[in-house]
KEZA-437127 format. One record per atom (N, C-alpha, C): atom name; x negated, y negated, z. Coordinates in steps of 0.02 Angstrom, whole numbers. Each point is the difference from the previous one (the first is absolute). Example, Ala and Ser with C-alpha at 12.3 -4.5 7.8 and 13.67 -1.06 7.14 Angstrom:
<nodes>
atomo; px; py; pz
N; -660; 284; 390 $
CA; 45; -59; 0 $
C; -45; -60; 0 $
N; 18; -53; -36 $
CA; -42; -59; 3 $
C; 39; -55; 37 $
</nodes>
This chain:
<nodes>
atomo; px; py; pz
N; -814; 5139; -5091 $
CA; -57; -26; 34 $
C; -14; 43; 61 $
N; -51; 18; 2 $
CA; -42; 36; 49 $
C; -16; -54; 89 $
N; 8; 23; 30 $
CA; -16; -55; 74 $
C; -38; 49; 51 $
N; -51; -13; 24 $
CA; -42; 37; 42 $
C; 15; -2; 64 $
N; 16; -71; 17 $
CA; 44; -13; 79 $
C; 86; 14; -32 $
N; 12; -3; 75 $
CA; 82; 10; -13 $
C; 35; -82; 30 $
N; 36; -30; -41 $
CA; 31; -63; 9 $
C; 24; -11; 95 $
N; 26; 70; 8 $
CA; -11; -18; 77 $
C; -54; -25; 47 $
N; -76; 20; -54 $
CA; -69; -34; 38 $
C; 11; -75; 18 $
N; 33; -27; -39 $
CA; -28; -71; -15 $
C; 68; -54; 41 $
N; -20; -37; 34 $
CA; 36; -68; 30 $
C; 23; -41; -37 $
N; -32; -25; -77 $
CA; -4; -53; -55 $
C; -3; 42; -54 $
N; 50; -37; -33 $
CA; 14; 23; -64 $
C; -45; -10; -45 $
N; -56; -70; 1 $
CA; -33; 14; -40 $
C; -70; 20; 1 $
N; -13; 26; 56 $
CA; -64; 44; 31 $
C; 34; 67; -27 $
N; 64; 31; -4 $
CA; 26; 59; -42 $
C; -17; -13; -75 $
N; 26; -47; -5 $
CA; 7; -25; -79 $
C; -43; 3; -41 $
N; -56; -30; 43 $
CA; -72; -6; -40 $
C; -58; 43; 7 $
N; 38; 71; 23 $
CA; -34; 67; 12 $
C; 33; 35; -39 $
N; 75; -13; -35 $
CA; 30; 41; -52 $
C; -2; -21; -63 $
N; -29; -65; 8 $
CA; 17; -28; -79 $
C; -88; -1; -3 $
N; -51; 21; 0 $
CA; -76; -1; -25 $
C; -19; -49; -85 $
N; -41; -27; 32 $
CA; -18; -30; -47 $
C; -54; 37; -68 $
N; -30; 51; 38 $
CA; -38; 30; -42 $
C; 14; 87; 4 $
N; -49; 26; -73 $
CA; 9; 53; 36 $
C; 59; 44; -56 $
N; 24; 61; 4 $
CA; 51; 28; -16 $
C; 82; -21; -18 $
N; 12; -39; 64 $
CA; 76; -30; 6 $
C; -17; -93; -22 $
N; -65; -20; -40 $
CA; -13; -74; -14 $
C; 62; -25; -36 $
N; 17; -53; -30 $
CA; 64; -30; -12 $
C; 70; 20; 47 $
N; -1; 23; 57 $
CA; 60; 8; 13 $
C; 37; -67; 34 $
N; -51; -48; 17 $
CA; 29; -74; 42 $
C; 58; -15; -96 $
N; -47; 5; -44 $
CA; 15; -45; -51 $
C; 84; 62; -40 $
N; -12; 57; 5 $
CA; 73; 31; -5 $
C; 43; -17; 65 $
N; -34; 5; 64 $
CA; 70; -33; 54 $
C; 20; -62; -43 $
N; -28; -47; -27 $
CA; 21; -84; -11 $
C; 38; 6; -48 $
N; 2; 48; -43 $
CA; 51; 16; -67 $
C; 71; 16; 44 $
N; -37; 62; 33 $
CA; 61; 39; 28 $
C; 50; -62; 34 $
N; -18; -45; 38 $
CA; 30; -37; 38 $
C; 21; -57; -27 $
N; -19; 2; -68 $
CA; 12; -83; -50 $
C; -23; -58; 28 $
N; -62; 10; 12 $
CA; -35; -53; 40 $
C; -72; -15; -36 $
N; -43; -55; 12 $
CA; -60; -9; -32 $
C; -57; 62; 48 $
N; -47; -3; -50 $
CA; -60; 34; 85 $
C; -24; -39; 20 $
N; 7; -78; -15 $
CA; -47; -57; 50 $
C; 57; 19; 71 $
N; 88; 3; 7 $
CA; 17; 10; 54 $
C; -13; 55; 34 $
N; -3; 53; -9 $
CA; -11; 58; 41 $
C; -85; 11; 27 $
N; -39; -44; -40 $
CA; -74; 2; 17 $
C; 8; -75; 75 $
N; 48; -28; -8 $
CA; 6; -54; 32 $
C; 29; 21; 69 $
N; 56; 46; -16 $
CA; 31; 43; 66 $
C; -63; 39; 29 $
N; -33; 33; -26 $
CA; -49; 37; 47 $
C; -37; -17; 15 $
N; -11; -65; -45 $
CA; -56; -51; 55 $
C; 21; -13; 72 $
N; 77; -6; 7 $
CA; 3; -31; 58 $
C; 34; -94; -5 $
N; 5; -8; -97 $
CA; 30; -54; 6 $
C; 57; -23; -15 $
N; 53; 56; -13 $
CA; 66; 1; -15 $
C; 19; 42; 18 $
N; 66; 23; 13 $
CA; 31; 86; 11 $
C; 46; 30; -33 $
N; 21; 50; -20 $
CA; 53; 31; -46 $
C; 72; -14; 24 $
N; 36; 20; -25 $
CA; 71; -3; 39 $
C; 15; 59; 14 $
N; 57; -6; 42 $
CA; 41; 81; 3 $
C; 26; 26; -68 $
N; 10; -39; -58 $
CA; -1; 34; -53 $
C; -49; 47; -30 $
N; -58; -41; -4 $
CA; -56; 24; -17 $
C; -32; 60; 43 $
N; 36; -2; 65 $
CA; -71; 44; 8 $
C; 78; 79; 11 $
N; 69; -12; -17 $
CA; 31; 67; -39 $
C; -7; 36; -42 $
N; -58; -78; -62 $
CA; -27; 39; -66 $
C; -79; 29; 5 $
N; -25; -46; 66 $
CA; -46; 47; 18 $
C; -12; 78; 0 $
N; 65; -3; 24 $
CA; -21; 73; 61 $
C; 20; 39; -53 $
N; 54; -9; -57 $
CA; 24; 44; -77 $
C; -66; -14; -7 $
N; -51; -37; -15 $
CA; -55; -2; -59 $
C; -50; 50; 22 $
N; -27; 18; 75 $
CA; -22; 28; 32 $
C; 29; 72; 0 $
N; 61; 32; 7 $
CA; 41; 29; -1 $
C; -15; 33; 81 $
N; 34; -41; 3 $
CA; 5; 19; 92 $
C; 67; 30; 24 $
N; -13; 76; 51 $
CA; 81; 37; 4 $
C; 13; -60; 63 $
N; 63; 21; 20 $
CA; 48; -3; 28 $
C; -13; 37; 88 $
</nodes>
């Protein structure tokens, strides 16, 4: 996955989140491969970036693999 800002831009994870995961466009389905990746439905992760649930510290380790984020 391609990111135009750098994760250091952002205060909130899911003001990052929902600038890396695009809904349309080139990178479209990627909310719905994170929800595989994470063995989760996409009603939850559409629900996390709403603002009405949040991931765990598990989830967001498989985040950052799904993203492939260094070190």
């Amino acid at each position: 996955m391609k990111h135009h800002k750098s994760i250091f831009d952002f205060t909130d994870y899911r003001s990052y989140l929902n600038g890396a995961l695009p809904v349309k466009g080139a990178e479209r389905g990627a909310r719905t491969r994170l929800a595989s990746f994470l063995g989760c439905q996409n009603g939850f992760v559409s629900q996390v970036l709403g603002g009405l649930a949040d991931f765990s510290l598990e989830h967001a380790i498989k985040i950052s693999k799904f993203l492939q984020h260094t070190r």
